[in-house]
Predicted model as a PDB file, atoms N, CA, C, CB and O in Angstrom, pLDDT in the B-factor column:
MODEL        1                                                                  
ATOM      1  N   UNK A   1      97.422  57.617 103.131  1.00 46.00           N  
ATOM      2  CA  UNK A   1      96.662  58.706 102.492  1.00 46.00           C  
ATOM      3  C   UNK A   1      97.476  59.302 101.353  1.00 46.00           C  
ATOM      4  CB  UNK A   1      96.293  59.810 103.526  1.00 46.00           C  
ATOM      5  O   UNK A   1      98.698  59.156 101.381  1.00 46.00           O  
ATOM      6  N   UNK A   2      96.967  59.885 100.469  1.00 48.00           N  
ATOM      7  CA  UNK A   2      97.361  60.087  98.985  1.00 48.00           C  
ATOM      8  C   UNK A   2      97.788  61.599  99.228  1.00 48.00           C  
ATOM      9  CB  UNK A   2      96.018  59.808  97.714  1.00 48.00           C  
ATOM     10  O   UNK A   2      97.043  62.276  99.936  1.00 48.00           O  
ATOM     11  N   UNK A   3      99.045  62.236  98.639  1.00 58.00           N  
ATOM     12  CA  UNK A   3      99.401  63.166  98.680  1.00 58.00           C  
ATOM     13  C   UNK A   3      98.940  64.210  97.791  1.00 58.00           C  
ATOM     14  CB  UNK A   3     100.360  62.956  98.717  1.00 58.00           C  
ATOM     15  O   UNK A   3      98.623  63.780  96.682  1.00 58.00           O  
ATOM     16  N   UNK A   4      98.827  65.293  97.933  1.00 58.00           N  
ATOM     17  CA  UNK A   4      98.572  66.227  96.611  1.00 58.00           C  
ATOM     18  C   UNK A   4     100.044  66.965  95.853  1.00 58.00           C  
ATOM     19  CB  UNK A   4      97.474  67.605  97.181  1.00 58.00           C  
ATOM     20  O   UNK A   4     100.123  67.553  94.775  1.00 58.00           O  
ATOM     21  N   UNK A   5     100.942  66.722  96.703  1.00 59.00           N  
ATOM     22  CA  UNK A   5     102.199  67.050  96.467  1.00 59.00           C  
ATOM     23  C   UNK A   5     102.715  67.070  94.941  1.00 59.00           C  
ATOM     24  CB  UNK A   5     102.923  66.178  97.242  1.00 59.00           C  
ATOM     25  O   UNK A   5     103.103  67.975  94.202  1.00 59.00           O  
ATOM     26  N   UNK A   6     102.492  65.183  94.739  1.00 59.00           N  
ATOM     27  CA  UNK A   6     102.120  64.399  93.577  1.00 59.00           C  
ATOM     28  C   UNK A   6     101.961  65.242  92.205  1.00 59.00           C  
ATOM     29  CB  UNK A   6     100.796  63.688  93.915  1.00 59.00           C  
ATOM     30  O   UNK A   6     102.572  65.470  91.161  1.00 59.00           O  
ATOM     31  N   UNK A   7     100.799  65.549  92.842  1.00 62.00           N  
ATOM     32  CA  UNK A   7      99.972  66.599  91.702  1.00 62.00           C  
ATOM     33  C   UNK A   7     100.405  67.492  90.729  1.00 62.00           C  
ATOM     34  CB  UNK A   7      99.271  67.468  92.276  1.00 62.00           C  
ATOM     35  O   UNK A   7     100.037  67.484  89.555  1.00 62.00           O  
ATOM     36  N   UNK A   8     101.642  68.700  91.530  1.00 66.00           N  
ATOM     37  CA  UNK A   8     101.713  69.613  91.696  1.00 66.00           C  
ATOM     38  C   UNK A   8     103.339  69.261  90.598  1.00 66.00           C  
ATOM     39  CB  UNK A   8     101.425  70.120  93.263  1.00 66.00           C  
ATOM     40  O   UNK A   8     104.470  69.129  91.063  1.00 66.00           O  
ATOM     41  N   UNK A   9     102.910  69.177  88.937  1.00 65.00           N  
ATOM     42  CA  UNK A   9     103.748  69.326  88.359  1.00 65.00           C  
ATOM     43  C   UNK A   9     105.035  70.417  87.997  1.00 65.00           C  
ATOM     44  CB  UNK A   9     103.191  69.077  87.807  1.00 65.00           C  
ATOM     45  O   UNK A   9     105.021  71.648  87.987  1.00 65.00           O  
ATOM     46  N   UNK A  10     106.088  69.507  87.721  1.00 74.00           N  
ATOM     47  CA  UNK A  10     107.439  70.466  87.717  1.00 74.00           C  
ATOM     48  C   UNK A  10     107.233  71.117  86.454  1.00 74.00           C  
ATOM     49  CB  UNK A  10     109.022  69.664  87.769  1.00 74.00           C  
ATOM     50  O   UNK A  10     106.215  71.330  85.795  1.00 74.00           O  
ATOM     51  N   UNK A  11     109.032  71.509  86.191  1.00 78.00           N  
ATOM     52  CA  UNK A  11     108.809  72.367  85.123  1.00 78.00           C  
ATOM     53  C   UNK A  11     108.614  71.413  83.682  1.00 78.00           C  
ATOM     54  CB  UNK A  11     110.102  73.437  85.073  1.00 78.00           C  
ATOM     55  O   UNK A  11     108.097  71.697  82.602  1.00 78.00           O  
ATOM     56  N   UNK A  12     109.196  70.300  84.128  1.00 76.00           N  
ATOM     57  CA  UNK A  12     109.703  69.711  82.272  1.00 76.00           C  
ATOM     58  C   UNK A  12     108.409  69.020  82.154  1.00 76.00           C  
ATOM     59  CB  UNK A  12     111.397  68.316  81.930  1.00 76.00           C  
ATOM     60  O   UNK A  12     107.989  68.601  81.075  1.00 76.00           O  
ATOM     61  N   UNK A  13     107.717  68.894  83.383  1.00 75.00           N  
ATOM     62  CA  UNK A  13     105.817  68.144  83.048  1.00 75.00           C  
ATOM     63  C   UNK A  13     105.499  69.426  82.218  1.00 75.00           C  
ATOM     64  CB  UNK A  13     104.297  67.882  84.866  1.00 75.00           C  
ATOM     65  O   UNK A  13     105.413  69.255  81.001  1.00 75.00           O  
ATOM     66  N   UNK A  14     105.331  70.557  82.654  1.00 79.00           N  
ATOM     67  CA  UNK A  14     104.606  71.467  82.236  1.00 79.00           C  
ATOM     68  C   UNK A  14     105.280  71.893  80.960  1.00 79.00           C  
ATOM     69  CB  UNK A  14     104.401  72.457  83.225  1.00 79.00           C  
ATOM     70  O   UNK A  14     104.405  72.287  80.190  1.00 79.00           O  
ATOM     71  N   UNK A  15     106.445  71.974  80.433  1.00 81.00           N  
ATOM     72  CA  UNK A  15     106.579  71.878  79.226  1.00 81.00           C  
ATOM     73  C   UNK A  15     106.564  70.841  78.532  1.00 81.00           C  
ATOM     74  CB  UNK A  15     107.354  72.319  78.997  1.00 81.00           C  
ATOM     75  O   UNK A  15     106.956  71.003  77.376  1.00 81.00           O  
ATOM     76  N   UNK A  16     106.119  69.394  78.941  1.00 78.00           N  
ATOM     77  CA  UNK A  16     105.771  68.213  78.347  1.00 78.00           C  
ATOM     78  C   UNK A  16     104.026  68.475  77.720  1.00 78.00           C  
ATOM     79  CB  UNK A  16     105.994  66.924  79.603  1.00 78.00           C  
ATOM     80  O   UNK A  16     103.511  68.169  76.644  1.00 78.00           O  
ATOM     81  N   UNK A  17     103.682  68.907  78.481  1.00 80.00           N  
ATOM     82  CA  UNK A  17     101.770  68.823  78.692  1.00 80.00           C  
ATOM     83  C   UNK A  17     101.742  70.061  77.821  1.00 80.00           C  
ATOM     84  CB  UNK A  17     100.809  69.081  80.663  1.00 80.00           C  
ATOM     85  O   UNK A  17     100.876  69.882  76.964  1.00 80.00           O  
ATOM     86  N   UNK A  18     102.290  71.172  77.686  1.00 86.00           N  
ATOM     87  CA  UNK A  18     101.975  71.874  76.666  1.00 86.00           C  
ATOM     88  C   UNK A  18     102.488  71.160  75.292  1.00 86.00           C  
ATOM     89  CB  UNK A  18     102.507  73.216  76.909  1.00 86.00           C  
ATOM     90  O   UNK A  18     101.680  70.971  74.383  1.00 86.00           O  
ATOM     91  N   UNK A  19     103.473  70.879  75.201  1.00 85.00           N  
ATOM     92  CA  UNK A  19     103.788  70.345  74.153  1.00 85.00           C  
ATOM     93  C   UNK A  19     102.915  69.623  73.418  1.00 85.00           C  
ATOM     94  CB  UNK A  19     104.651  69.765  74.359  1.00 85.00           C  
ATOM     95  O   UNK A  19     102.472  69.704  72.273  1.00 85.00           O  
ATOM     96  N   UNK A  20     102.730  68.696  74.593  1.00 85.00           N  
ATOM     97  CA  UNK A  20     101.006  67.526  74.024  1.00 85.00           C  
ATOM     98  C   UNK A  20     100.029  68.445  73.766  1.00 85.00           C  
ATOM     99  CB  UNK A  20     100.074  66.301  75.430  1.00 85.00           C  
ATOM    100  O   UNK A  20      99.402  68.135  72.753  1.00 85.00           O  
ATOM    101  N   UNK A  21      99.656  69.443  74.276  1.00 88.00           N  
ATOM    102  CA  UNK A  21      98.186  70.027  74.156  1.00 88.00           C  
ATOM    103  C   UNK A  21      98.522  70.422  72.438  1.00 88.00           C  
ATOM    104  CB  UNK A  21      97.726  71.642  75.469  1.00 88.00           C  
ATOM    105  O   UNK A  21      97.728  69.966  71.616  1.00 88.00           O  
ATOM    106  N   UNK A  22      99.789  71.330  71.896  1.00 90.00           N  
ATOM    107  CA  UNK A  22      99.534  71.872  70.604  1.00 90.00           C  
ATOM    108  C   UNK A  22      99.896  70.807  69.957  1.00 90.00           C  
ATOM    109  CB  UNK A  22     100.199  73.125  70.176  1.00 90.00           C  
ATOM    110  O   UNK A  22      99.118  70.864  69.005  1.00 90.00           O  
ATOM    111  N   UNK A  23     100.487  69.931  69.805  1.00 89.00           N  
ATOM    112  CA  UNK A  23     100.216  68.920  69.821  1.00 89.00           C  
ATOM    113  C   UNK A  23      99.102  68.398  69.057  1.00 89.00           C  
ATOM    114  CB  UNK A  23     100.209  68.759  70.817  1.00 89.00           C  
ATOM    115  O   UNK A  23      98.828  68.437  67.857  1.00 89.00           O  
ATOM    116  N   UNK A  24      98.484  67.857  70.155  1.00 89.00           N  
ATOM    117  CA  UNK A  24      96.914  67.585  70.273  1.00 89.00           C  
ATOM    118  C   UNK A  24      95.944  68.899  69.314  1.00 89.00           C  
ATOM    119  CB  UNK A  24      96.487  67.666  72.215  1.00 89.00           C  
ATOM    120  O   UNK A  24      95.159  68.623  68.407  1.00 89.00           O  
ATOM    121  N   UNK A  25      96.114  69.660  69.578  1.00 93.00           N  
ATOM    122  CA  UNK A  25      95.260  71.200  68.874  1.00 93.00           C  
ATOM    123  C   UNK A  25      96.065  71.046  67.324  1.00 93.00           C  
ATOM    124  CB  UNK A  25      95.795  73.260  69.959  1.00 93.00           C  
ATOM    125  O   UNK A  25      95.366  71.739  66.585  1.00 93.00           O  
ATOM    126  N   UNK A  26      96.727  70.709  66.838  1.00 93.00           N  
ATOM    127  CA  UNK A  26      97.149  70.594  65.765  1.00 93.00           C  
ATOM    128  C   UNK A  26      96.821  69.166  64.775  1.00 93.00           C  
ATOM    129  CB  UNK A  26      98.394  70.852  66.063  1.00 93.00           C  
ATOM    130  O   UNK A  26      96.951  68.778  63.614  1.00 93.00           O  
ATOM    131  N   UNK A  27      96.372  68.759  65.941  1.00 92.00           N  
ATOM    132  CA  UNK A  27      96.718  67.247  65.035  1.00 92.00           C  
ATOM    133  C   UNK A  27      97.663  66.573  64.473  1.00 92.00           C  
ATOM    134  CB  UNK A  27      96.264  67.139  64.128  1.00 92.00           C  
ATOM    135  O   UNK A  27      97.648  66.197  63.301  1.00 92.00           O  
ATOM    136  N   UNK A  28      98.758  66.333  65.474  1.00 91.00           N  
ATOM    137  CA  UNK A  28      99.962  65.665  65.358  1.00 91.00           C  
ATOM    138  C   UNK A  28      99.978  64.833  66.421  1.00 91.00           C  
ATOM    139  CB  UNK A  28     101.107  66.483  65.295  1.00 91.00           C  
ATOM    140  O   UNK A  28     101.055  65.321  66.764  1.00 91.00           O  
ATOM    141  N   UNK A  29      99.860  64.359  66.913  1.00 87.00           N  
ATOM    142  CA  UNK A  29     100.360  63.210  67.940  1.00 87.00           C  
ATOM    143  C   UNK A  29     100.689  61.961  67.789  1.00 87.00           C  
ATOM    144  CB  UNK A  29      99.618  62.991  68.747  1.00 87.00           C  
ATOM    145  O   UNK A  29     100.066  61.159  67.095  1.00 87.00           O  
ATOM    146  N   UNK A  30     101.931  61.673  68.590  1.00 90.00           N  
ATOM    147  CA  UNK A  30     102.363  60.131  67.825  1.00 90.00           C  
ATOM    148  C   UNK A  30     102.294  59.370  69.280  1.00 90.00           C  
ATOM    149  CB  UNK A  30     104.292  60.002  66.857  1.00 90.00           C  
ATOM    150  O   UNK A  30     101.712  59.641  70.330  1.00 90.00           O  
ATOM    151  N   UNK A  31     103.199  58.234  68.844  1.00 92.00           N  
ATOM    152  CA  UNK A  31     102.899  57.052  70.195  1.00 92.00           C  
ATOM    153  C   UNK A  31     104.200  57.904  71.094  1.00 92.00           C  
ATOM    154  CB  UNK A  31     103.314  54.738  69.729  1.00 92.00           C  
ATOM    155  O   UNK A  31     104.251  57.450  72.237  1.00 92.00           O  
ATOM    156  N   UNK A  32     104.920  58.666  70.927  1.00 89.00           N  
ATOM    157  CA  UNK A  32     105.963  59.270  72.088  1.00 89.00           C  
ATOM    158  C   UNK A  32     105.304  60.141  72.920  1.00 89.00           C  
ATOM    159  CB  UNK A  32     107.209  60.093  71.536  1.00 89.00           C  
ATOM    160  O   UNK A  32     105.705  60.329  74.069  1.00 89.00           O  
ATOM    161  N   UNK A  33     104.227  60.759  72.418  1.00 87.00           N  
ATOM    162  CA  UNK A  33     103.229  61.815  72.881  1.00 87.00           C  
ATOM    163  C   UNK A  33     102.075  60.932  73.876  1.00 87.00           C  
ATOM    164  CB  UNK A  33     102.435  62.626  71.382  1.00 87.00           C  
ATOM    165  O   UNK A  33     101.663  61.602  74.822  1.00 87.00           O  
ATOM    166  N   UNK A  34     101.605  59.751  73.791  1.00 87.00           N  
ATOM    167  CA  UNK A  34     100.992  58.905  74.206  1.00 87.00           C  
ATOM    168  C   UNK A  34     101.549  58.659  75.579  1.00 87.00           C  
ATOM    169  CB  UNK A  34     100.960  57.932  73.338  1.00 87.00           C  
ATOM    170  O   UNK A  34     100.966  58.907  76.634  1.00 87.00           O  
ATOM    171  N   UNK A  35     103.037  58.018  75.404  1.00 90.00           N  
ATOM    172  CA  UNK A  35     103.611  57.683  76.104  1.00 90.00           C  
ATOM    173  C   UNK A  35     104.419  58.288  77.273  1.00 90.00           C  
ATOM    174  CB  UNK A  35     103.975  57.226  75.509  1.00 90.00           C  
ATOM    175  O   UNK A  35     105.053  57.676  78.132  1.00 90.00           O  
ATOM    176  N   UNK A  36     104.227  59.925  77.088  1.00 84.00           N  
ATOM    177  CA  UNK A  36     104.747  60.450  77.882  1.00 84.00           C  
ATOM    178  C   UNK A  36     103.671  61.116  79.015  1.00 84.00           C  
ATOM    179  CB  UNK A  36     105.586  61.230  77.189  1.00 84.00           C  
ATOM    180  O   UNK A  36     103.829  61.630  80.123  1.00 84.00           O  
ATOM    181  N   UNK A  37     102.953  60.945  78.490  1.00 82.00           N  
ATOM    182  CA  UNK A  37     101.286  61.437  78.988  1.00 82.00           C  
ATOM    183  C   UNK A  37     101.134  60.365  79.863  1.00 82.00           C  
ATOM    184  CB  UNK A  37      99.859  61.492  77.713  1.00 82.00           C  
ATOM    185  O   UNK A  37     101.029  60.540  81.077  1.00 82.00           O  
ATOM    186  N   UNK A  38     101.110  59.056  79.236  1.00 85.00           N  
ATOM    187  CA  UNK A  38     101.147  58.013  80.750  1.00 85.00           C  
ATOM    188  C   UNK A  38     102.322  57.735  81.525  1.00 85.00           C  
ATOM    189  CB  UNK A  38     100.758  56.549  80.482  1.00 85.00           C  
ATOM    190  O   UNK A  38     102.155  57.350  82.682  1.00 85.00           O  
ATOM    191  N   UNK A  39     103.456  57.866  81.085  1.00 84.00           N  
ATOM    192  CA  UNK A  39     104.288  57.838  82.260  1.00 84.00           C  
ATOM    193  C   UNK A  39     103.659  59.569  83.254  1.00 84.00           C  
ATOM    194  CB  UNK A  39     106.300  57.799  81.561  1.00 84.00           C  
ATOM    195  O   UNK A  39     103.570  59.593  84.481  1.00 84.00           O  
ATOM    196  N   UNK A  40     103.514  60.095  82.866  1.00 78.00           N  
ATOM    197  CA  UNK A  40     103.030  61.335  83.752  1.00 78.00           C  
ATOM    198  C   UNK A  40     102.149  60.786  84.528  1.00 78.00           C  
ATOM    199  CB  UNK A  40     102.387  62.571  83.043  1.00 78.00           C  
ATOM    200  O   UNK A  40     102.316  60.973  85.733  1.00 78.00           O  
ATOM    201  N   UNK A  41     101.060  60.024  84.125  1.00 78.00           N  
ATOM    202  CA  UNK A  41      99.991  59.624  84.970  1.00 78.00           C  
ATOM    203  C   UNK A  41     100.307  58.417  85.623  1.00 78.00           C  
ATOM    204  CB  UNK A  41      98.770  59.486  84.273  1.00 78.00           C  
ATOM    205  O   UNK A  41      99.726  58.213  86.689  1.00 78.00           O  
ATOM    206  N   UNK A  42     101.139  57.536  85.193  1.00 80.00           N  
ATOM    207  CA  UNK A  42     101.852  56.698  86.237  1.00 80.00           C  
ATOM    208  C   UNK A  42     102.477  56.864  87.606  1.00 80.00           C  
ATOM    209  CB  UNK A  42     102.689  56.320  85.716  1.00 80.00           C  
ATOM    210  O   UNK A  42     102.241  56.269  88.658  1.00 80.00           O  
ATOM    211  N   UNK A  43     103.479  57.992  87.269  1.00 77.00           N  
ATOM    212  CA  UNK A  43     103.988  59.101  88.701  1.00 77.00           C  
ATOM    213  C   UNK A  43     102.838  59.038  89.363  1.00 77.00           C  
ATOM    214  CB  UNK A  43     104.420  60.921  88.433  1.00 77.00           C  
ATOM    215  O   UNK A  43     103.101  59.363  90.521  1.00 77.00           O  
ATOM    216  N   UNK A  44     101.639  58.785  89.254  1.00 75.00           N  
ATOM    217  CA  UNK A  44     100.708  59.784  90.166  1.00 75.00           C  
ATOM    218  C   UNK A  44     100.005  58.524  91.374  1.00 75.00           C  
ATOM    219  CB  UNK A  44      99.186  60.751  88.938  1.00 75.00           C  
ATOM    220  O   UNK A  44      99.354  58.535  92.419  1.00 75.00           O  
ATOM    221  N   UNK A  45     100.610  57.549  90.467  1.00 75.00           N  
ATOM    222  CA  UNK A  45     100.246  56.495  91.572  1.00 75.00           C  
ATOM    223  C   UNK A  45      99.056  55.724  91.546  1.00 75.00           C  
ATOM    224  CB  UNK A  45     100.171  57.085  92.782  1.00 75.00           C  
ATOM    225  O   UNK A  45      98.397  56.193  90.617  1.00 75.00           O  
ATOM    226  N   UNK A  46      98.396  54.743  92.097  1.00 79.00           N  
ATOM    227  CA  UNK A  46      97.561  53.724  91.731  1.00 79.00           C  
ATOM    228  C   UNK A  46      96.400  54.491  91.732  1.00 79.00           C  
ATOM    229  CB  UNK A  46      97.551  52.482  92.586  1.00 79.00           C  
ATOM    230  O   UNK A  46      96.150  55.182  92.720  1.00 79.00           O  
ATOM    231  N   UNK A  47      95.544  54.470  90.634  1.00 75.00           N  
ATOM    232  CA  UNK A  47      94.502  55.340  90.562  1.00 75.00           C  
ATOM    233  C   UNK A  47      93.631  54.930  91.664  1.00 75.00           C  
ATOM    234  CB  UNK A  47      93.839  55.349  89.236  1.00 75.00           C  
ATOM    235  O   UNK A  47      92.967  55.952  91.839  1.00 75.00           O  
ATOM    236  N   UNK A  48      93.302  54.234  92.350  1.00 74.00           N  
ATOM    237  CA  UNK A  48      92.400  53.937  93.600  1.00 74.00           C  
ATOM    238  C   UNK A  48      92.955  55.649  94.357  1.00 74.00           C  
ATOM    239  CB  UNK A  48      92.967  52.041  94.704  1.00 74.00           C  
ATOM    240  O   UNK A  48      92.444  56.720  94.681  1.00 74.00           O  
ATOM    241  N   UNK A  49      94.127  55.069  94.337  1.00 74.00           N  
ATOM    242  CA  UNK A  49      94.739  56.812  95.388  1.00 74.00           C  
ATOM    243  C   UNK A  49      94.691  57.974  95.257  1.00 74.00           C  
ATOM    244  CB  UNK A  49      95.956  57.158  95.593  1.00 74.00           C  
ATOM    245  O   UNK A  49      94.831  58.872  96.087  1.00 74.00           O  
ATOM    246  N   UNK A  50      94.375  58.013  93.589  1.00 75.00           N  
ATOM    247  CA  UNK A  50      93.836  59.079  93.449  1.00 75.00           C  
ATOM    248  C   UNK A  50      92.850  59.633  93.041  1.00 75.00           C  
ATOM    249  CB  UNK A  50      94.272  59.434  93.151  1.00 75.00           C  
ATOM    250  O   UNK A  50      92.722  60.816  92.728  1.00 75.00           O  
ATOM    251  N   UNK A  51      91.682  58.343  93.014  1.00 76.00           N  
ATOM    252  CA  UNK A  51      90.179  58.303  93.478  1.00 76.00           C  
ATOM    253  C   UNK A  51      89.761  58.549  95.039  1.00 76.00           C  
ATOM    254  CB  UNK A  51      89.654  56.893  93.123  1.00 76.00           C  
ATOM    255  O   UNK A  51      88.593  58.882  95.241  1.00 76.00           O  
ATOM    256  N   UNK A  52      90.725  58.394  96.261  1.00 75.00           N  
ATOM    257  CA  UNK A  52      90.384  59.114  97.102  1.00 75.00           C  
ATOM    258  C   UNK A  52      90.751  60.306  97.540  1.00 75.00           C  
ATOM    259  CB  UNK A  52      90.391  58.611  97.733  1.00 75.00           C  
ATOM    260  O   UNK A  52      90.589  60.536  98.738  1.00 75.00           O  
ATOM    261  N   UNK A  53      91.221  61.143  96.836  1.00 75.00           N  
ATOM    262  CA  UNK A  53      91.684  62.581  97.067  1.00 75.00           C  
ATOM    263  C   UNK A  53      90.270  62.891  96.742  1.00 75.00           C  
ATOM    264  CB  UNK A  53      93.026  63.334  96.105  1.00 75.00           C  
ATOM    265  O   UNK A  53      89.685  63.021  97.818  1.00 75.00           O  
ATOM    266  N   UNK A  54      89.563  63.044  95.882  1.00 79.00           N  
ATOM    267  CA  UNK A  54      88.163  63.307  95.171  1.00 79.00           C  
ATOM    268  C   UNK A  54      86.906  63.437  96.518  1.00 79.00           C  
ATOM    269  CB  UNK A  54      87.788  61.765  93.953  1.00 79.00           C  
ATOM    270  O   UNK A  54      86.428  62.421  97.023  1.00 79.00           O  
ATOM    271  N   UNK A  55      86.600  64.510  96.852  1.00 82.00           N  
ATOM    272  CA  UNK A  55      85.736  64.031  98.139  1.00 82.00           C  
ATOM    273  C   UNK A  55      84.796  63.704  97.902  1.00 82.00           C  
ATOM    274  CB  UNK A  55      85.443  64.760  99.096  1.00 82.00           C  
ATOM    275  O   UNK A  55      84.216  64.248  96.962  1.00 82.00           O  
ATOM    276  N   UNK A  56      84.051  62.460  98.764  1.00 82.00           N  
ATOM    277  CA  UNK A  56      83.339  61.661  98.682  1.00 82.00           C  
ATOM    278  C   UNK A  56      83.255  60.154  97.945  1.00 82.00           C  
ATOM    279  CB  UNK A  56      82.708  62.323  98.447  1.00 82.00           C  
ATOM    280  O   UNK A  56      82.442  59.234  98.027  1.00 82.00           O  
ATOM    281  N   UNK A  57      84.508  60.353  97.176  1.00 77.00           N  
ATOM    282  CA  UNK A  57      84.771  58.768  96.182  1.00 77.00           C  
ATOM    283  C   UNK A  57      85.325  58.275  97.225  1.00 77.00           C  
ATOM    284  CB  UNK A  57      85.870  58.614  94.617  1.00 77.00           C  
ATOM    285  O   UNK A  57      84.734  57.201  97.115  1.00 77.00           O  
ATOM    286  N   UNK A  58      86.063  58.106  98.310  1.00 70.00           N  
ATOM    287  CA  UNK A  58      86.154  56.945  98.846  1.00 70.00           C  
ATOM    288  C   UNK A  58      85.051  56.487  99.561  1.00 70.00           C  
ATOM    289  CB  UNK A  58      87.143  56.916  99.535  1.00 70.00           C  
ATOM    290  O   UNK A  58      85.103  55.411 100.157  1.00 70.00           O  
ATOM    291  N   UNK A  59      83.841  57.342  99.565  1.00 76.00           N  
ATOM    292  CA  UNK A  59      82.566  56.668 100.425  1.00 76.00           C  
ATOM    293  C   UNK A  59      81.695  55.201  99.707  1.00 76.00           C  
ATOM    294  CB  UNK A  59      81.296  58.047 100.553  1.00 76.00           C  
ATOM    295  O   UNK A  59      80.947  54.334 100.160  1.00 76.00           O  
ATOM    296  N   UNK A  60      82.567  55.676  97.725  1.00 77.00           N  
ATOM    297  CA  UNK A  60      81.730  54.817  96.354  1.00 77.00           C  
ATOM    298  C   UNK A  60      82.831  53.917  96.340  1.00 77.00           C  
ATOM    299  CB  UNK A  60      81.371  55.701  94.593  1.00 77.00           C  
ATOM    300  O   UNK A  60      82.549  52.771  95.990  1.00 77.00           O  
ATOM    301  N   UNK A  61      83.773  54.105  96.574  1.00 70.00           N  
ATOM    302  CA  UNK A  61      84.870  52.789  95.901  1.00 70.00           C  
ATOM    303  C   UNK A  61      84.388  51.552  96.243  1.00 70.00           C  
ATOM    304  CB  UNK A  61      86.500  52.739  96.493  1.00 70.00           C  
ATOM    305  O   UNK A  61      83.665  51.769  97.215  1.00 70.00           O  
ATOM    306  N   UNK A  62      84.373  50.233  95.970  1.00 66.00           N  
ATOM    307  CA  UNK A  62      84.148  48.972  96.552  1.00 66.00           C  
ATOM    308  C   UNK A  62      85.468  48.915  97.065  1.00 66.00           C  
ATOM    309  CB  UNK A  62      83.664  47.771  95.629  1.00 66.00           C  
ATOM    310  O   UNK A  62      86.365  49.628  96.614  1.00 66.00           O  
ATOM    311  N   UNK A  63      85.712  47.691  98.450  1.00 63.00           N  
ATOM    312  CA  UNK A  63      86.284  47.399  98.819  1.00 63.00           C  
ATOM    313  C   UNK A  63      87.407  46.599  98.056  1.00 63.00           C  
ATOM    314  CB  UNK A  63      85.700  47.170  99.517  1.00 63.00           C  
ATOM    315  O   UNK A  63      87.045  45.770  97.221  1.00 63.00           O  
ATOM    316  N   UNK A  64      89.092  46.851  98.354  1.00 61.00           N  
ATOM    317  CA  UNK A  64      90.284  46.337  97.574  1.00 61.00           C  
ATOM    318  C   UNK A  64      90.211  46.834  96.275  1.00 61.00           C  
ATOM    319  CB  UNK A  64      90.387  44.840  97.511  1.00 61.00           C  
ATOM    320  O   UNK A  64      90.690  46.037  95.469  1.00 61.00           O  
ATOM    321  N   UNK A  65      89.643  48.207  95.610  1.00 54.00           N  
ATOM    322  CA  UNK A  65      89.809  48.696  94.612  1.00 54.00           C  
ATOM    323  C   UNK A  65      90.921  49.560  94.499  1.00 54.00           C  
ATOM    324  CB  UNK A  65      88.832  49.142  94.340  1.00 54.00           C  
ATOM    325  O   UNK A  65      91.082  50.245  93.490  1.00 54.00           O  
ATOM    326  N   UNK A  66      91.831  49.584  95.618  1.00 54.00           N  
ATOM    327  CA  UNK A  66      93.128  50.506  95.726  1.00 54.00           C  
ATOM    328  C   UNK A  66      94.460  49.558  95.355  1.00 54.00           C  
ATOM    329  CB  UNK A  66      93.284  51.178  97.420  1.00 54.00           C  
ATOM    330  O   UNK A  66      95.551  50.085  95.575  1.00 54.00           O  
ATOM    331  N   UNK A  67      94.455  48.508  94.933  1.00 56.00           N  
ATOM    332  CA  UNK A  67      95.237  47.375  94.828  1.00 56.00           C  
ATOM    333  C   UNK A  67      95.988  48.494  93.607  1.00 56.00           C  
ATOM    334  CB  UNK A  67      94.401  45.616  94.424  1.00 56.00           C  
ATOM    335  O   UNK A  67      95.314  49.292  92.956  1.00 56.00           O  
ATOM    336  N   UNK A  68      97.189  48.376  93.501  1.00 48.00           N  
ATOM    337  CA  UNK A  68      98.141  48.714  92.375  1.00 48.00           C  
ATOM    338  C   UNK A  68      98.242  47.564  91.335  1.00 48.00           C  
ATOM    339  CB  UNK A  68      99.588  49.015  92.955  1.00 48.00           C  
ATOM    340  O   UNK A  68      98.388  46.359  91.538  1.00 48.00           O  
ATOM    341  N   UNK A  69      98.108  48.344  90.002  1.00 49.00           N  
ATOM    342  CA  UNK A  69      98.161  47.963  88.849  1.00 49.00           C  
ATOM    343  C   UNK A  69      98.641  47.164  88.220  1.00 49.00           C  
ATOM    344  CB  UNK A  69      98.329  48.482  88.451  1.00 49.00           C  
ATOM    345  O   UNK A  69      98.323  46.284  87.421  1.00 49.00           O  
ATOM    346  N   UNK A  70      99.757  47.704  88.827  1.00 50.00           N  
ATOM    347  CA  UNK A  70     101.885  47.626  88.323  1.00 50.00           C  
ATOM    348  C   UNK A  70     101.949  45.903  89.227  1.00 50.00           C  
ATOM    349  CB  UNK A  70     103.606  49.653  89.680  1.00 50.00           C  
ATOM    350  O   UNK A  70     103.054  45.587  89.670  1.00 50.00           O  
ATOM    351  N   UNK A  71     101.049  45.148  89.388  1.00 50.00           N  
ATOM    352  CA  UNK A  71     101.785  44.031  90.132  1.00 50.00           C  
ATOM    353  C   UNK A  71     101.273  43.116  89.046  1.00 50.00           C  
ATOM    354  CB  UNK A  71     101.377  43.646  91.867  1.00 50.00           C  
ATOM    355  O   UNK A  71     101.551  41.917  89.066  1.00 50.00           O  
TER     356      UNK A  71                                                      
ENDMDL                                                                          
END                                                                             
């Protein structure tokens, strides 16, 4: 079962993700800004896992849609 722990960004996420947002609200973003945004969402683990935190998506998932990415 998928943790919410996960979720529950530190400090240098949260000054990463603002950074991106003005960022983003400015219209500056480069491929380091890209890239730090998905390693953030990488941490979070095989998106199947965190399609079942969501209640009721694991009732829709098809079967072996939790397989990790990264292989």
């Amino acid at each position: 079962r998928a943790s919410f722990e996960r979720l529950i960004p530190d400090e240098e996420s949260k000054r990463s993700n603002q950074a991106f947002a003005r960022n983003l609200i400015d219209g500056k973003l480069t491929l380091r800004d890209f890239r730090d945004q998905f390693q953030n969402l990488m941490k979070l683990g095989p998106v199947g896992n965190l399609m079942q935190m969501i209640p009721g998506m694991s009732k829709i998932m098809p079967q072996g849609s939790e397989q990790d990415a990264t292989k």
